[in-house]
C-alpha positions in Angstrom: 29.2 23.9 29.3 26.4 21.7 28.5 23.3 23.3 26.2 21.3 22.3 28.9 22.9 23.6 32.1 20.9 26.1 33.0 17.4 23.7 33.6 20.2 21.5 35.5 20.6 23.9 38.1 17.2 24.9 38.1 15.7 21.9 38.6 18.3 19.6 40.2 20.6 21.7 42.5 20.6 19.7 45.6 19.5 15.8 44.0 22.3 14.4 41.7 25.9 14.7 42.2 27.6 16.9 39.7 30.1 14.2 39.8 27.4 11.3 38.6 25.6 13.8 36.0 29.4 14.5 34.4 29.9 10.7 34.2 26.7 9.8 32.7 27.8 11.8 29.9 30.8 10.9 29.4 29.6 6.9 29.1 26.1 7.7 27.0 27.6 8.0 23.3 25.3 10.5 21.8 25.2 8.3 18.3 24.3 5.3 20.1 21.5 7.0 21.9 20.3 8.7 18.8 20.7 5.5 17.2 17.6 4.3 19.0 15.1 6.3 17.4 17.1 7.8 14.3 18.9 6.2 11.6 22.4 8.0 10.9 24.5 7.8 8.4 27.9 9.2 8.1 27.9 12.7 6.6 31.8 13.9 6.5 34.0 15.6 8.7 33.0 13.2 12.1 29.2 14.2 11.7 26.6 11.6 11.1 23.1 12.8 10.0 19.9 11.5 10.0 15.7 12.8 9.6 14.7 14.9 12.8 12.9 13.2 15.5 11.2 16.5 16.3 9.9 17.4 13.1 8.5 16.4 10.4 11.2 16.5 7.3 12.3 14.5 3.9 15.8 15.8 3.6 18.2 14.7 6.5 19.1 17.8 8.3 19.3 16.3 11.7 23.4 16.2 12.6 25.0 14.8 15.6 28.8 14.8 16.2 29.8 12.0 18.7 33.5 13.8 19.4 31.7 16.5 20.7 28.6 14.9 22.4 26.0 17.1 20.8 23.4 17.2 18.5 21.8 20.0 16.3 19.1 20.2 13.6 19.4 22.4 11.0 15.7 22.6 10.2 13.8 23.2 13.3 16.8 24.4 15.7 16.7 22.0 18.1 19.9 20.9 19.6 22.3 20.0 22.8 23.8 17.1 24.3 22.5 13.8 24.9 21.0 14.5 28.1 18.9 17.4 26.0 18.0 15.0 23.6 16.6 12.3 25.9 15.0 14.9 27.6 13.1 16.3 24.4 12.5 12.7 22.5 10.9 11.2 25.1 9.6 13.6 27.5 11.2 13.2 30.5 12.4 16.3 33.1 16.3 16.5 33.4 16.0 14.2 36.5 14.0 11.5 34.4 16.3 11.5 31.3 19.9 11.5 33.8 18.2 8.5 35.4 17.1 7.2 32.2 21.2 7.2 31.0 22.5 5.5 34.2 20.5 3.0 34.1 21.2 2.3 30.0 24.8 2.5 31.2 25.1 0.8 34.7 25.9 3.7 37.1 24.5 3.7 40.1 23.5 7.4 40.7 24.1 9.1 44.5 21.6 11.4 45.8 23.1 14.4 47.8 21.1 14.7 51.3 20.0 11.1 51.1 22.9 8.7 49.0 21.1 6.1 46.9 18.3 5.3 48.6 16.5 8.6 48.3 12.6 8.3 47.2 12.7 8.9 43.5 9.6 11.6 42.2 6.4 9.9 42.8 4.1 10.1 39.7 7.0 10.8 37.3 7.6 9.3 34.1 10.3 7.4 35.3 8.0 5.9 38.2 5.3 4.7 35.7 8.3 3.1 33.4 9.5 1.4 36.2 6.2 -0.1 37.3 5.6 -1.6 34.1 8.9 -3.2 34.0 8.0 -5.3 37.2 4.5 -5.6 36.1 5.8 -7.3 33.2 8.3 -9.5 35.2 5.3 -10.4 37.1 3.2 -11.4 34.0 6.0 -13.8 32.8 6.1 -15.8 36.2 2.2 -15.8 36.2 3.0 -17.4 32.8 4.6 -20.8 34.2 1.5 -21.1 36.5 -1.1 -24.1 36.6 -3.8 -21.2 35.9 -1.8 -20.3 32.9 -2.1 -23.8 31.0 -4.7 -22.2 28.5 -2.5 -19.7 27.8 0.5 -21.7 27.0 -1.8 -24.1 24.8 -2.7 -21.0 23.0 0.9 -20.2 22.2 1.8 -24.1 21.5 -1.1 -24.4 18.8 0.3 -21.0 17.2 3.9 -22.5 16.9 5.8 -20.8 19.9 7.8 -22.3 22.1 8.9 -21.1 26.1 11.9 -19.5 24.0 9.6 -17.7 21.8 7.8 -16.5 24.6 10.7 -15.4 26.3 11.6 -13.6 23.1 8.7 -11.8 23.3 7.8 -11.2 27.5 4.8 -13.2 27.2 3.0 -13.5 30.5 -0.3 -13.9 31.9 -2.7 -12.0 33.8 -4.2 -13.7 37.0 -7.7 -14.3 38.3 -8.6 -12.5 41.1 -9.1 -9.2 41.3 -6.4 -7.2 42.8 -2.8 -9.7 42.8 -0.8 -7.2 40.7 -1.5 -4.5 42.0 -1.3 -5.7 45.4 2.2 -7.1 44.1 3.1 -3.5 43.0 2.4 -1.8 46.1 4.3 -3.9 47.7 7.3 -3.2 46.2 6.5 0.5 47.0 4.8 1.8 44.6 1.5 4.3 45.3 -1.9 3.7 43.9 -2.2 6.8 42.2 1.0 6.4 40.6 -1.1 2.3 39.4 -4.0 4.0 38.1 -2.0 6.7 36.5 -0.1 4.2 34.7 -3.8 2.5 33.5 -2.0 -0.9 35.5 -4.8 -0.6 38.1 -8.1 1.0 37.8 -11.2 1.5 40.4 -13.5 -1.3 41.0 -16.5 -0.9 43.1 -15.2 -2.7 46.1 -11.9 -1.0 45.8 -8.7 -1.3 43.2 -8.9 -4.0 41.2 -6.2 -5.1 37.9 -6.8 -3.8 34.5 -6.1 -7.1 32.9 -7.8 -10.4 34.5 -7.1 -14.2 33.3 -5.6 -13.6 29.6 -2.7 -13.9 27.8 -0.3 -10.8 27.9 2.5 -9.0 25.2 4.4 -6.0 26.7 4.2 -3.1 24.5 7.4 -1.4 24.3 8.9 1.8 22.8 11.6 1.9 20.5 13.7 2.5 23.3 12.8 -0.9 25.0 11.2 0.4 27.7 7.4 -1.5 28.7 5.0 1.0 28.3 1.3 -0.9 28.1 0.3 -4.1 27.7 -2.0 -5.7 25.2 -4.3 -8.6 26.1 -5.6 -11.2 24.4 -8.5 -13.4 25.6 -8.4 -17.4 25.7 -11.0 -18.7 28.2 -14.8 -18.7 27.0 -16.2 -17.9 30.4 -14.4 -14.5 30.3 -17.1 -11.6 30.7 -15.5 -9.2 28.4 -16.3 -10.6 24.9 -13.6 -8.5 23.1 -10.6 -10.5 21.7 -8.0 -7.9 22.6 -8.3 -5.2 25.4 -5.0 -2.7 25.3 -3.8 -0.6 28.1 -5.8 2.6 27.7 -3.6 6.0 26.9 -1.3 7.4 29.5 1.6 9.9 30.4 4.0 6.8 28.8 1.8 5.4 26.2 0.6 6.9 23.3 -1.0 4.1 20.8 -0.8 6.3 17.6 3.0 6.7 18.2 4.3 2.9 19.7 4.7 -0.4 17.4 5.0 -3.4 19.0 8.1 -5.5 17.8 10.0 -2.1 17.1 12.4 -2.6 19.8 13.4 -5.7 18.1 13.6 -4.8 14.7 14.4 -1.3 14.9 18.5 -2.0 13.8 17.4 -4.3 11.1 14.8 -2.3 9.8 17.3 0.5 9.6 20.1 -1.7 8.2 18.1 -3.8 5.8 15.8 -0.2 4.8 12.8 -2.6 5.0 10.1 -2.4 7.4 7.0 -4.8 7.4 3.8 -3.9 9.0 1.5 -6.7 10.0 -1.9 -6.7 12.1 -1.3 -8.8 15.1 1.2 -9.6 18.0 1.2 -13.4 17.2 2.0 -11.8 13.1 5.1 -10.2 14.4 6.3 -13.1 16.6 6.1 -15.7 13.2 7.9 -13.3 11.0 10.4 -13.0 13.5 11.1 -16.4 14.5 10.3 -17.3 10.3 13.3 -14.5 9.3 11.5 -11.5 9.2 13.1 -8.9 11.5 11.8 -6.2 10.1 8.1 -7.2 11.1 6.2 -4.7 13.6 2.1 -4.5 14.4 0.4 -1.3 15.5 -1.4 -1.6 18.9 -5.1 -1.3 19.4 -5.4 0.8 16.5 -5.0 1.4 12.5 -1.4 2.0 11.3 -1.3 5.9 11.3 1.0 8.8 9.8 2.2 9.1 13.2 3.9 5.4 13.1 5.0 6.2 9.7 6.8 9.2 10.8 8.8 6.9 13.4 9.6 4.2 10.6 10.8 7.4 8.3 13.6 7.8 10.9 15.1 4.9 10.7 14.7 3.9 7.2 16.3 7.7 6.7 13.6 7.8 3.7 14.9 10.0 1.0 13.5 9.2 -2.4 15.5 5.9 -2.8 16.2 4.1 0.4 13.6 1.9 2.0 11.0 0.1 1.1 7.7 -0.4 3.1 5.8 -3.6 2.8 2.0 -4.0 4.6 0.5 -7.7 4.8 -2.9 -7.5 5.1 -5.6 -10.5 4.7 -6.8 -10.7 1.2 -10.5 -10.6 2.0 -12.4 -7.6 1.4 -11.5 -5.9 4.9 -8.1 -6.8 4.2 -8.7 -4.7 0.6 -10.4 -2.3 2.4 -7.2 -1.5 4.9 -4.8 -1.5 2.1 -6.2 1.2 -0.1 -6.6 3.2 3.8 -2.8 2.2 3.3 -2.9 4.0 -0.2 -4.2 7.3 1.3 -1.4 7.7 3.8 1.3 5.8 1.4 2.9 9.2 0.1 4.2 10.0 3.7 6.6 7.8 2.4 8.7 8.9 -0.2 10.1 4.7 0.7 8.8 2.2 -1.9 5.0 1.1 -1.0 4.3 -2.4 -1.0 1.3 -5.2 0.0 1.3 -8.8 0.5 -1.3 -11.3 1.0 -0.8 -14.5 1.6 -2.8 -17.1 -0.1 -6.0 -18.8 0.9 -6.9 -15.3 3.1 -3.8 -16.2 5.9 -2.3 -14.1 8.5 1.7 -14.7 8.7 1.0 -17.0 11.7 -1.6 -19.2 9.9 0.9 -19.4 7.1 4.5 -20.1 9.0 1.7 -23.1 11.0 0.7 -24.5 7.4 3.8 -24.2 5.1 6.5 -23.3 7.3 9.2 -20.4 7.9 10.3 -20.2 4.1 6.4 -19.9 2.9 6.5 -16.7 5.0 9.9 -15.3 3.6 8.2 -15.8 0.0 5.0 -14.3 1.2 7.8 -11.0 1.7 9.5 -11.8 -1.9 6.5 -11.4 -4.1 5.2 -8.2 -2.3 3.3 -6.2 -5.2 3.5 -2.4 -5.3 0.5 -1.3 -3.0 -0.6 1.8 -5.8 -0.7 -1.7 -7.8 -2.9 -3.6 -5.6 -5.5 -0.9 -4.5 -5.8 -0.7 -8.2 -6.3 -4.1 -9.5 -8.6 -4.6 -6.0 -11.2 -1.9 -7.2 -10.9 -2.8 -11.1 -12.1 -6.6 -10.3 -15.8 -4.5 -9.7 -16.1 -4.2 -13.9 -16.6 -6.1 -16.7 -13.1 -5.8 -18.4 -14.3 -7.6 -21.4 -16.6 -5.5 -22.2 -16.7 -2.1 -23.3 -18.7 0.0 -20.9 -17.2 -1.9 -17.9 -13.7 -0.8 -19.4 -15.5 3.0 -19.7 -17.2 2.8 -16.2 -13.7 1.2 -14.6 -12.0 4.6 -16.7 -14.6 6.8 -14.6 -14.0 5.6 -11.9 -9.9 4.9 -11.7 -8.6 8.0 -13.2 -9.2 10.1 -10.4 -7.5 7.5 -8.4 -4.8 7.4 -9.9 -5.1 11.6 -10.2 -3.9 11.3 -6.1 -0.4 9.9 -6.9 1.7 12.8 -6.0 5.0 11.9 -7.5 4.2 12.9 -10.8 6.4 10.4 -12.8 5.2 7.7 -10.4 1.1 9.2 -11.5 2.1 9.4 -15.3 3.6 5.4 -15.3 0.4 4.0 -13.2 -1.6 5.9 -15.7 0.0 4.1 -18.6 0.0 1.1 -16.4 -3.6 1.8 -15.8 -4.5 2.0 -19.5 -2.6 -2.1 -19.7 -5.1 -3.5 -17.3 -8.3 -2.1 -18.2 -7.2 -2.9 -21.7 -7.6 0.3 -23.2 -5.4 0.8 -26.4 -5.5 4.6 -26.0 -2.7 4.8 -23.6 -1.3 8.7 -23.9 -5.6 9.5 -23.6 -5.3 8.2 -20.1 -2.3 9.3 -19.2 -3.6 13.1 -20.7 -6.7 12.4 -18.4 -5.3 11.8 -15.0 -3.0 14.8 -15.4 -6.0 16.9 -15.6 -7.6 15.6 -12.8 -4.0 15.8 -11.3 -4.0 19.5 -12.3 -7.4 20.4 -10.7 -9.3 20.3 -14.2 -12.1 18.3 -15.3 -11.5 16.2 -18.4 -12.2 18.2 -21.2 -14.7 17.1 -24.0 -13.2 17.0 -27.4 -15.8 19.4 -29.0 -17.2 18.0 -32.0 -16.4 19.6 -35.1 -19.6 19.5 -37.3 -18.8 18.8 -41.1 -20.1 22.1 -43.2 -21.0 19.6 -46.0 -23.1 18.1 -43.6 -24.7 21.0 -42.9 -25.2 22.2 -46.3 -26.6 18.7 -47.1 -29.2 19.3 -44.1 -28.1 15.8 -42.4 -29.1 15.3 -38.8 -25.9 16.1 -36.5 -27.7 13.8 -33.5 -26.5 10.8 -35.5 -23.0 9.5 -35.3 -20.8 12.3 -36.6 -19.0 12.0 -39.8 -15.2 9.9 -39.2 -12.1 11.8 -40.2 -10.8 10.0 -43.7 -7.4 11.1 -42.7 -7.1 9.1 -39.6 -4.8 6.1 -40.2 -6.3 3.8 -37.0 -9.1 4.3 -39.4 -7.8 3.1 -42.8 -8.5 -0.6 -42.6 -12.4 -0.4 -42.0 -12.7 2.8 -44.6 -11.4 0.3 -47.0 -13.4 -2.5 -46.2 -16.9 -0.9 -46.4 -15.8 0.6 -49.8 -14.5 -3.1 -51.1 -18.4 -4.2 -49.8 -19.8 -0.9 -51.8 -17.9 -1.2 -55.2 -17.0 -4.9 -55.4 -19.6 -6.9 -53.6 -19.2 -9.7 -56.1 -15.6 -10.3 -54.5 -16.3 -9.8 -51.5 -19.3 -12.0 -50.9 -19.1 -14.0 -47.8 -16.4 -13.6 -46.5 -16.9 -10.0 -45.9 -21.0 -10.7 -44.3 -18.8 -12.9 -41.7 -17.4 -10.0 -40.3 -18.5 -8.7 -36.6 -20.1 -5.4 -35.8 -16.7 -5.8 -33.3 -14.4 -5.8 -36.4 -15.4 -1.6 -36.7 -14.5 0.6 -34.2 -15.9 4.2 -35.4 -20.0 4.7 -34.7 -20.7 5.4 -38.4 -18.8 2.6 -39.7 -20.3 0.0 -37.2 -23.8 1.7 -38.7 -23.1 1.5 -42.0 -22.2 -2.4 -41.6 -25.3 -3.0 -40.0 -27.2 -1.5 -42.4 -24.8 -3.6 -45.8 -26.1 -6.6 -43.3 -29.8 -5.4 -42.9 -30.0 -4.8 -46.8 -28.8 -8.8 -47.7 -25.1 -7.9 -47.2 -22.7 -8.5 -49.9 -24.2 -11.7 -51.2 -27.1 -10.4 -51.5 -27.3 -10.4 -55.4 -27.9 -7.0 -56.1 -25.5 -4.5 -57.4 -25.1 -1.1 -59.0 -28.1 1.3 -57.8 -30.3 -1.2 -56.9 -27.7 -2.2 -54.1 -26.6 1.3 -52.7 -30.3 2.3 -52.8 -31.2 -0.7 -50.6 -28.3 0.3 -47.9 -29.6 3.5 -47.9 -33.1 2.4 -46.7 -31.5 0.3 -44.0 -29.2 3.7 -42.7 -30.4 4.7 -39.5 -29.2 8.5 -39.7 -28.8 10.8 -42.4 -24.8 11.0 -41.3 -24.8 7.7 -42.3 -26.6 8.1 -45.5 -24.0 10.7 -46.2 -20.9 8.2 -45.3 -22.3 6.1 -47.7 -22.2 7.9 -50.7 -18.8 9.5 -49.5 -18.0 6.0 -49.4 -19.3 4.8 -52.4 -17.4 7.2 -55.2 -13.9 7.4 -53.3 -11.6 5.8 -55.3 -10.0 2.6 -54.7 -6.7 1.9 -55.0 -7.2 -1.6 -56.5 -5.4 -2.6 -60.4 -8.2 -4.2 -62.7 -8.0 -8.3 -63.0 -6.6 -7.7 -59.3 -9.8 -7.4 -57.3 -10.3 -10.6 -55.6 -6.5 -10.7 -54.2 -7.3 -6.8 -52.9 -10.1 -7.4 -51.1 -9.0 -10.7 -49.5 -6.2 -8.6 -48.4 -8.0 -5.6 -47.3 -10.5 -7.8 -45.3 -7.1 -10.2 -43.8 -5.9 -6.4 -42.5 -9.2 -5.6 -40.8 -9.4 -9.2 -38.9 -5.6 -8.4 -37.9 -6.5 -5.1 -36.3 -9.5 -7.5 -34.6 -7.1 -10.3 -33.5 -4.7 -7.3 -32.5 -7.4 -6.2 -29.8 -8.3 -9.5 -28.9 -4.3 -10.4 -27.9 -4.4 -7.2 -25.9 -7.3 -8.0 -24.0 -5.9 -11.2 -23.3 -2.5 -9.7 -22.3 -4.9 -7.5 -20.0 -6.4 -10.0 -18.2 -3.2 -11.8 -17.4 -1.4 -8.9 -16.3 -4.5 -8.6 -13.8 -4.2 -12.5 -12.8 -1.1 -14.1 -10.8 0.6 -17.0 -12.5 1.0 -18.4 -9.0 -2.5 -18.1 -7.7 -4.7 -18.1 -10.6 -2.2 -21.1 -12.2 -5.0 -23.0 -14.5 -6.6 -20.0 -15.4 -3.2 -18.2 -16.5 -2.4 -21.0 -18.6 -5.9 -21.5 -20.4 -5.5 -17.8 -21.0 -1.8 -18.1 -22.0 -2.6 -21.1 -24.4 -5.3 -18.8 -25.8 -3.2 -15.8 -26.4 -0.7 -18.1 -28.4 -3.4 -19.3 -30.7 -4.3 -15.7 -31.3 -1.2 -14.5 -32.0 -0.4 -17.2 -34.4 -3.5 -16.1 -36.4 -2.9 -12.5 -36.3 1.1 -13.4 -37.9 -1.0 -15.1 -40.8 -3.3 -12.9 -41.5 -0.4 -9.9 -40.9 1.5 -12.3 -43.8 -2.3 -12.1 -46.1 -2.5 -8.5 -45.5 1.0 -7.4 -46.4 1.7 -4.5 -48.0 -2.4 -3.9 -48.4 -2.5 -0.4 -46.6 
């Protein structure tokens, strides 16, 4: 006995032979009709499984067992044959749904107290499916009209052919005001049963078409059937300036739920666990035709979680299948819709990705300029779309500098804080770090997990020296650097080389940039060797260190600089000029060493395709740098 029996008899005692119901079942396979809104695969012992259509899930727990005829989900409960399941995934009354399955498999139903030609429920779901079916037929024979020639140019210029148009159910939408639905009643359908379908709607002189003199896609659910229609303008006298006018809401359409294409690509997205998500009807129709057919547009409004839940169904997303790829244009709306992308992206447990063509192209600008296979490569080199929505906002800073690479930090952590897979969070961090050009890496990656965490980056507190204290020096100024930090090592050693020796030091040492020192006192301290007449200066002994100390801008730095001046140096006598040509070598390699990294930044932030002469200056500069960092590595070994 059938799960859904008892609304049978309830609702259809009298209508459907018993007889026609049984035999509809019998010839609807339950897997096939699943198989249009759910991708299965097989789970063991003659089940299949799949993610429930009726509720919102990443683990498949949605079984169906074709020797039986049933389905049942093991997370929400629901369950039945496939009469309950047409019934329930796309809201029809038993009626609807037994009609729905004889038509899918060719029986012609008999209506007891009437035979076939019984009147059919006005107003019913069924009714409003049916009336967009021959509203559509109608379009595509208004298509082939003389008043249609616009509309056929429009097609031609874009690259599409009668059979593309065929593909696709282009038509066209008469002038006049009332020729569809005139047609429409005339082939028995009611006027309420027009408006309530949004095919019709009331003009002042009477009922007059929705759609007038423009170019026409049906808009079909992932079940085929034509459930709105979305229209594009092509004559410049037309008195509604908007490019594309939708069918408005209805019982049968429901825009945050219905992609157009997804009829067509609904088995290859499922078989190839790709989906691609354009912006426009004409986008869909070049990927197809260019290869694509996996390529479906949202209608009349911005790709939702809703349309991502019907794309997780068939791509049976699970942590590994699947990959999702969005093209938008790569103009700053374009940027602006990707990183909306970003905020719903982790629905999708699928890989994320974006593409954008070059020169700012939709898919059907590109298959017109460079053909099918430029669109298939336009797929190819998708970049992760966490990737892109980074690299979009980072072009907003000064990545050569400092406090753009600070203000980009500020701003990009907590970004990056929203990635919920946390291994997926702790890699784009790292990654992060790369393309700002940050040589801290595990500080960024320790950052974004407290942001992750709900905490706010915590301050290091600084630890004021004692012997600063006892030595009343001024803690405002830069604080005093740890002598046991090993990043540290090469500039301690050159400021003392510049203190004790500055006879062998000389020039070469007054050549070096404030950007050779990284710690605040050291950077000061140089300054101030520079402001007193440097190392070849001439003076020596007191004289010399008094003069520095004049120059220092803080008392901490005063104090670094005698620190500085009595540590020892690890330097053998009649060896001084050799040590402090290789103690100065090892400081300009740590330089060159950030240089080459902020090179390697700016490529990784730069495509070798698009930005081709620019990669290669950069690529030709970063091979000159790291030929002068390996000699001055070779100068400097075993200094430190």
């Amino acid at each position: 006995m059938a799960v859904c029996q008892g609304i049978r008899l309830e609702r259809v005692a009298g209508r459907i032979r018993e007889s026609d119901i049984a035999l509809v079942r019998e010839r609807s396979r339950i897997d096939e009709v699943v198989g249009d809104h759910v991708s299965l695969k097989r789970a063991g012992g003659g089940a299949l499984k799949g993610l429930c259509p009726f509720h919102d899930e990443k683990t498949p727990s949605f079984n169906v067992r074709p020797s039986h005829g049933t389905f049942h989900c093991f997370g929400c409960g629901e369950g039945g044959d496939v009469i309950a399941f047409v019934m329930k995934v796309e809201h029809l009354s038993f009626v609807e749904a037994v009609e729905r399955l004889a038509d899918r498999a060719g029986i012609q139903l008999t209506y007891e107290g009437g035979g076939v030609t019984i009147q059919r429920d006005r107003g019913t779901r069924s009714r409003l499916l049916e009336a967009h079916k021959v509203a559509a037929e109608f379009y595509a024979e208004q298509l082939a009209s003389p008043e249609a020639q616009a509309a056929r140019e429009f097609l031609a210029e874009r690259g599409f052919d009668e059979a593309a148009a065929r593909q696709f159910g282009c038509g066209f939408a008469p002038g006049g005001w009332d020729k569809l639905t005139k047609h429409l009643l005339g082939r028995g359908f009611e006027l309420t049963e027009l408006i309530k379908s949004q095919l019709t709607k009331e003009g002042r002189q009477g009922p007059i078409d929705r759609f007038h003199r423009r170019l026409l896609w049906p808009i079909k659910d992932i079940g085929g059937e034509v459930v709105g229609f979305g229209a594009r303008r092509i004559f410049d006298d037309d008195p509604i300036q908007a490019k594309y006018l939708n069918t408005s809401e209805s019982m049968i359409y429901k825009k945050s739920q219905v992609l157009f294409g997804l009829d067509q690509a609904k088995r290859e997205i499922a078989k190839r666990k790709q989906a691609v998500i354009v912006e426009g009807y004409t986008d869909v129709m070049a990927m197809h035709l260019a290869g694509v057919p996996t390529a479906v547009a949202s209608c009349g409004t911005a790709f939702g979680i809703d349309h991502m839940n019907v794309l997780r169904r068939l791509l049976i997303d699970d942590d590994v299948n699947g990959e999702v790829i969005f093209t938008f244009d790569g103009d700053e709306a374009g940027q602006k819709a990707a990183l909306k992308a970003f905020e719903g992206e982790q629905q999708f447990s699928a890989q994320t990705y974006i593409a954008v063509a070059p020169d700012n192209m939709d898919p059907c600008e590109l298959r017109q300029a460079k053909g099918d296979v430029a669109v298939r490569d336009l797929v190819a080199r998708r970049t992760p779309l966490i990737e892109f929505a980074i690299k979009a906002q980072l072009k907003a800073y000064d990545l050569d500098s400092v406090d753009g690479r600070v203000e980009a930090l500020k701003k990009m952590v907590p970004f990056v804080a929203q990635i919920k897979d946390r291994a997926k969070r702790d890699g784009y961090a790292t990654r992060l770090a790369w393309w700002v050009g940050w040589d801290d890496e595990a500080m960024v990656v320790r950052r974004v997990r407290q942001v992750a965490g709900g905490k706010a980056p915590v301050a290091t507190a600084q630890r004021v020296d004692p012997n600063q204290i006892a030595l009343g020096v001024d803690v405002d100024g830069p604080p005093r650097p740890n002598p046991r930090d090993p990043r540290l090592v090469p500039e301690r050693e050159v400021l003392k080389v510049a203190l004790r020796l500055p006879e062998y030091a000389g020039p070469l040492y007054d050549s070096l940039p404030d950007e050779a020192f990284t710690e605040p006192a050291y950077v000061a301290l140089h300054r101030a060797i520079r402001e007193a007449g440097g190392a070849s200066s001439g003076l020596a002994g007191t004289a010399y260190l008094d003069a520095i100390s004049q120059a220092c801008s803080h008392a901490s730095v005063r104090s670094v600089l005698t620190e500085l001046a009595v540590e020892p140096l690890a330097v053998k006598q009649n060896d001084e000029f050799r040590y402090v040509s290789m103690v100065i070598a090892r400081l300009q390699e740590v330089q060159v060493g950030r240089q080459v990294e902020d090179v390697k930044s700016r490529l990784r932030r730069l495509s070798p395709i698009k930005d081709a002469d620019e990669y290669r200056a950069l690529w030709g500069d970063l091979v000159a740098l790291e030929e002068y960092r390996k000699a001055l590595l070779q100068q400097s070994a075993g200094v430190l």
